[in-house]
C-alpha positions in Angstrom: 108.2 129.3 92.9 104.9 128.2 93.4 103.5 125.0 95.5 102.5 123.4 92.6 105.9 124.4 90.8 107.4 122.9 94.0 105.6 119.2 93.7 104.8 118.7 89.9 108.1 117.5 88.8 108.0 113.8 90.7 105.9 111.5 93.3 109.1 111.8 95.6 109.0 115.7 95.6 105.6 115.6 97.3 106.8 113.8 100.7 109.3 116.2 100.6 107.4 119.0 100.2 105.3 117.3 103.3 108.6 117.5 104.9 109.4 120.6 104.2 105.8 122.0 105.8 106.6 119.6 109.2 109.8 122.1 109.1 107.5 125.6 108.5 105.2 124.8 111.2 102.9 124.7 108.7 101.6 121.4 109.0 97.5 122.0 110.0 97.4 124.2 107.2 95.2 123.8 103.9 97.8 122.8 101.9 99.0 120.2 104.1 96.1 118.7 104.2 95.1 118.8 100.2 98.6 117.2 99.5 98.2 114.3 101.4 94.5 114.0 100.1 96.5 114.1 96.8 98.8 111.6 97.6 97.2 108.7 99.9 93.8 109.3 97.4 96.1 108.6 94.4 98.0 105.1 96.0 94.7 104.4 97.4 93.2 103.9 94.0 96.0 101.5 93.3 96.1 99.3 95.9 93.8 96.5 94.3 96.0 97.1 91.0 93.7 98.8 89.2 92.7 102.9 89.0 89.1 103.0 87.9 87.1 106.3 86.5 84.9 105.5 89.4 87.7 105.8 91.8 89.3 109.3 89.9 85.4 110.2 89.8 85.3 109.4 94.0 88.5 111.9 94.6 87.3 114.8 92.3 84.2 114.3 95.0 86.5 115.1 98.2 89.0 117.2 96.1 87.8 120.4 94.3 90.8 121.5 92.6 90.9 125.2 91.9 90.2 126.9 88.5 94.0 126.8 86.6 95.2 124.1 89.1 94.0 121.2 87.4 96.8 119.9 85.0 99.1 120.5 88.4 96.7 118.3 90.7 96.4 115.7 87.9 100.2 115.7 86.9 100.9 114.5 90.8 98.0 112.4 91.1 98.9 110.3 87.9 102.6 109.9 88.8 101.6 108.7 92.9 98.9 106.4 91.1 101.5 104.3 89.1 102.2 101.9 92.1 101.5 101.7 95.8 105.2 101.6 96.8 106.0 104.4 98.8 102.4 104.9 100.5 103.6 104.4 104.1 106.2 107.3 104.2 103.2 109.7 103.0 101.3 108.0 105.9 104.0 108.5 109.0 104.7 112.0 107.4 100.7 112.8 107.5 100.5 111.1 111.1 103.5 113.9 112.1 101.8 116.6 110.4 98.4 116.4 112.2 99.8 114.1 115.2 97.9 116.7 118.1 94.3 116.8 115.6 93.5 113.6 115.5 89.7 113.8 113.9 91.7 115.4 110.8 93.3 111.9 110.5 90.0 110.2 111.0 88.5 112.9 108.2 91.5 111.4 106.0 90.9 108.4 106.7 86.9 108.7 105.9 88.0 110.2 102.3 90.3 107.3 101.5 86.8 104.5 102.3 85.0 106.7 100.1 87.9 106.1 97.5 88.3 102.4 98.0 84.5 101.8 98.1 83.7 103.9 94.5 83.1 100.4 92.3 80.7 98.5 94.6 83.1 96.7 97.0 86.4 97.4 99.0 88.3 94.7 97.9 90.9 93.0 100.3 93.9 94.3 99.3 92.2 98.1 99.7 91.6 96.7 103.1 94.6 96.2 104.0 95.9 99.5 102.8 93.4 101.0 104.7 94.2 99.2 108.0 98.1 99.8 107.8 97.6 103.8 107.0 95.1 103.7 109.8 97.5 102.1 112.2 100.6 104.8 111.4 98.0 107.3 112.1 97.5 105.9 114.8 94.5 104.0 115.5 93.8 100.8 117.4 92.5 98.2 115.6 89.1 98.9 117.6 88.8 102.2 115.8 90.0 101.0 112.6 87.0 98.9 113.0 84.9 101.2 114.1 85.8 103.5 111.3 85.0 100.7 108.8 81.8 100.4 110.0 80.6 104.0 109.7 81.8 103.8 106.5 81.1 100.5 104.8 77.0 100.3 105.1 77.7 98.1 108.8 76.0 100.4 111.6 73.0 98.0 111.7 75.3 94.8 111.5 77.4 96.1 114.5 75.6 99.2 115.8 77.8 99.3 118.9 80.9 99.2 116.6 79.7 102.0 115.0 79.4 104.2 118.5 82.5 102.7 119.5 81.2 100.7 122.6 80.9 97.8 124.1 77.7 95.7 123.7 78.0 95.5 127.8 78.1 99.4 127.8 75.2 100.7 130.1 72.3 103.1 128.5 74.1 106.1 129.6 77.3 105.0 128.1 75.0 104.7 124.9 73.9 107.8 124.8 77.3 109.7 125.4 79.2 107.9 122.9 76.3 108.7 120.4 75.8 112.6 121.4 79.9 112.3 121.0 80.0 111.0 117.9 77.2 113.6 116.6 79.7 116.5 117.6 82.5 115.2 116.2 81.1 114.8 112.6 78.9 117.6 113.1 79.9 120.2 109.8 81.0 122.8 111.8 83.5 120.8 113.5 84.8 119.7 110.4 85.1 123.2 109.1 87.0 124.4 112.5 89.8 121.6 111.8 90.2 123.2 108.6 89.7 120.3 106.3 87.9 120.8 102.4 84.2 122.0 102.1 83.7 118.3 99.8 84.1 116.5 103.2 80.7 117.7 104.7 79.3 115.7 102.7 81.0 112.6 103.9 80.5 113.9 107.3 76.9 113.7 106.2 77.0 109.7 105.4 78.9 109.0 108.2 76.5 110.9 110.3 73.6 108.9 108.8 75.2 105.7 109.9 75.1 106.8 113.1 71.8 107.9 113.6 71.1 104.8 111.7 73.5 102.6 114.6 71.7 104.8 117.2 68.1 104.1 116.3 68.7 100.2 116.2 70.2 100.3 119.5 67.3 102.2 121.0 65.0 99.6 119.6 66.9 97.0 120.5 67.3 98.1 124.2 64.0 100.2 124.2 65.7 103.2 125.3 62.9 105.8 124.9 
């Protein structure tokens, strides 16, 4: 039986089959991975009530599905998409699966803003999705914020958010959490934790609002 034969018959089946990976030891794999893009993408679109072509357009960007998977990909998308119950057990069972890789979670995590900010806004209740799935993974509410920012147009608004400092951190401070931030969203990185090709180019925006954060802290500080 294949994977897909394995998770197309209900939106339950698919934590289990999360579960069942846990169990394998094959939890940093590929598949891992694509199912809980599959599943967090799909309640993601419905946590303001309403799943939008925009927002089916905004997964087929992070989600490539393969030639002859398509009907399988859609079949579990549409059936997690009918409410948002549910969404915090495909959360913890995510946070288990990639608990020692913690940028995977953050990589997740930058898919489901993409998501929530297809129509033009992220509306409150996506918010709040976002900041409960963020806080199983297990993020403080500092990096929830500071993923926010790198993801929501705010590096110029809170540059230091965006780094993850302090606006008391010193220059040299500065310029480590910014040379850190580079590495960690640099595409080869991304590749090595094994996560989808489509989320370079999310890596890319979010590396653009850090250069962008960067460049108005060097201004503002006159750091040459």
């Amino acid at each position: 039986m294949s994977l897909w034969d394995r998770i197309a018959g209900t939106a339950q089946s698919v934590l289990e089959t999360l579960k069942s990976l846990v169990g394998s030891g094959e939890g940093a794999s590929g598949v891992a991975f694509t199912i809980a893009v599959i599943a967090l993408s799909a309640k993601m679109a419905k946590a303001d009530g309403v799943v939008t072509p925009d927002e089916v357009e905004a997964f087929s960007q992070v989600f490539t599905v393969e030639p002859g998977d398509e009907a399988h990909v859609a079949r579990v998308f549409n059936l997690a998409r009918q409410d948002v119950a549910g969404y915090d057990a495909y959360a913890r069972q995510i946070a288990g699966l990639f608990k020692d890789r913690p940028g995977v979670l953050e990589d997740l995590m930058d898919g489901l803003f993409h998501i929530a900010r297809a129509d033009g806004v992220v509306h409150d209740d996506e918010l709040a999705f976002l900041q409960d799935v963020a806080s199983i993974f297990g993020f403080s509410d500092f990096e929830f914020a500071r993923i926010r920012a790198s993801n929501t147009g705010e590096a110029v608004a809170d540059p230091y958010l965006v780094l993850g400092v302090t606006p008391d951190a010193s220059d040299a401070d500065l310029k480590k959490a910014y040379r850190r931030a580079v590495a960690e969203n640099h595409p080869d990185r991304l590749m090595a934790r094994g996560v989808p090709e489509e989320f370079i180019a999310l890596a890319n925006d979010k590396l653009a609002a850090i250069n962008t954060a960067w460049d108005e802290l060097k201004k503002r500080r006159g750091i040459a």
